[in-house]
N, C-alpha and C positions, 0 to 999 in steps of 0.2 A: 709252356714254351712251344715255340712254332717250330717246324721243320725249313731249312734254308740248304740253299747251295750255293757254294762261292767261288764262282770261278776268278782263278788268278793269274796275271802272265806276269812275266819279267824276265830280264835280262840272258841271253841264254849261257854268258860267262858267270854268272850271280853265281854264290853259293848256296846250294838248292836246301843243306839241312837249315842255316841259318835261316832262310826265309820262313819255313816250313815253323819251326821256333818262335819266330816275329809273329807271326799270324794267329799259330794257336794263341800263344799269350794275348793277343787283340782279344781273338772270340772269346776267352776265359775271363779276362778284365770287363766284360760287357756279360758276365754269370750266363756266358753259351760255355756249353758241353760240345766237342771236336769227336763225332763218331767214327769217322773214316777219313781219310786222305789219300785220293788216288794221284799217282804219279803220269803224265801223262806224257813228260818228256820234251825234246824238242822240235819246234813245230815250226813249218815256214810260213809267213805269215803274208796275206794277200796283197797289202799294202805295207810301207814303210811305217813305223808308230815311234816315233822320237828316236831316229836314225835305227830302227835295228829292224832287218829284216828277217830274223826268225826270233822264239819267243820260247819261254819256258813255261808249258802249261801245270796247273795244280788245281784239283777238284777240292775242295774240302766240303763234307754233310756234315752239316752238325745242327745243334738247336739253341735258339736266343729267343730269349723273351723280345715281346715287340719290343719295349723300349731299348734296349740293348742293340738292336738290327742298326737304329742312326749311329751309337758310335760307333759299331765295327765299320758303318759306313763312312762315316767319318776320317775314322784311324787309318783307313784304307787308300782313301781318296789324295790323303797330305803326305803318303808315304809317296818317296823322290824313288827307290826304286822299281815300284809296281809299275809296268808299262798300263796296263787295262784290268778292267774287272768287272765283275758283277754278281749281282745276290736275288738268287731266284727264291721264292716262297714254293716251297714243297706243296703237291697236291695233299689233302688230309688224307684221303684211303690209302694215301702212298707210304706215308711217314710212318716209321715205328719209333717208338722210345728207344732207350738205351738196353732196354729190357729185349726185346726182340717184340711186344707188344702193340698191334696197331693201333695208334691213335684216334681219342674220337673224333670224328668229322665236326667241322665248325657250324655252329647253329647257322640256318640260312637266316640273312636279311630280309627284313620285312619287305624293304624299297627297291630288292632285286629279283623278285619276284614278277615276273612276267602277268600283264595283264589281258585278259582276252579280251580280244576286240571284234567287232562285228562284222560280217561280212554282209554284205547287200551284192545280189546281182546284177550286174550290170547287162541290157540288152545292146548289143553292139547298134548304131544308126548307122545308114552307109546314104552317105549322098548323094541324087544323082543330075545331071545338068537335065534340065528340061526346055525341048526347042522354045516350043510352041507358048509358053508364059512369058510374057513380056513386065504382069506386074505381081506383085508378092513379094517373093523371098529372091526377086533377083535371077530369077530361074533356076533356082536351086529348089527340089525337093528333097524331103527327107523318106527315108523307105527306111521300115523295120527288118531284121535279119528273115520274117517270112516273106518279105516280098511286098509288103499291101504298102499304100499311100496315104499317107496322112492329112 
């Protein structure tokens, strides 16, 4: 199981244990485990979000198997009371089990592994108008960062 966090808003007239209730049952029906639920209270909100200008916030950490994350997203998404949401994936060195134990960090991916690439030097050319050439380069010469003419 992965480490998640879900943030919740809604209604700031709502019944705050009821929803509290709804949600855990989501996360549990989709075999996540509901570690914590911090209360975050009511919040003014920057913007209007379906007529209400402040909002009730709720943190929930808990833990869902990948497969599980699309229904609680799901379950989430179709409920009429949630004004917003979202479901952040915990960093691995961050997350503990239930146990108070860190969990292990996720094998790294082969294809996100950064590949070195080469560096070559570039000698900067600076160019400069020359009176006296009338044929060649247009009267453009090219001059190396020492100075010398080409």
């Amino acid at each position: 199981m992965n480490g998640y966090e879900l943030m919740v808003l809604f209604g700031p007239d709502e019944a705050k244990e009821a929803k509290i209730t709804k949600i855990k049952k989501i996360i549990e029906d989709a075999d996540g485990k509901v570690e914590d639920v911090s209360d975050w209270g009511v919040k003014d909100l920057s913007y209007p979000i379906k007529k209400f200008s402040k909002a009730y916030y709720l943190l929930f950490t808990c833990q869902i198997p990948p497969k599980g994350v699309l229904d609680v997203d799901k379950a989430v998404r179709i409920s009429e009371d949630i004004i917003r949401y979202i479901i952040v994936k915990k960093e691995p060195g961050r997350v503990k089990d239930l146990k108070g134990q860190p969990l292990s960090p996720a094998k790294p991916d082969s294809t996100s592994q950064s590949k070195k690439v080469e560096t070559k030097k570039i000698s900067k050319v600076k160019k400069t108008k020359k009176a006296s050439s009338a044929k060649g380069s247009g009267g453009l010469e090219e001059e190396t960062k020492e100075g010398k003419s080409k």
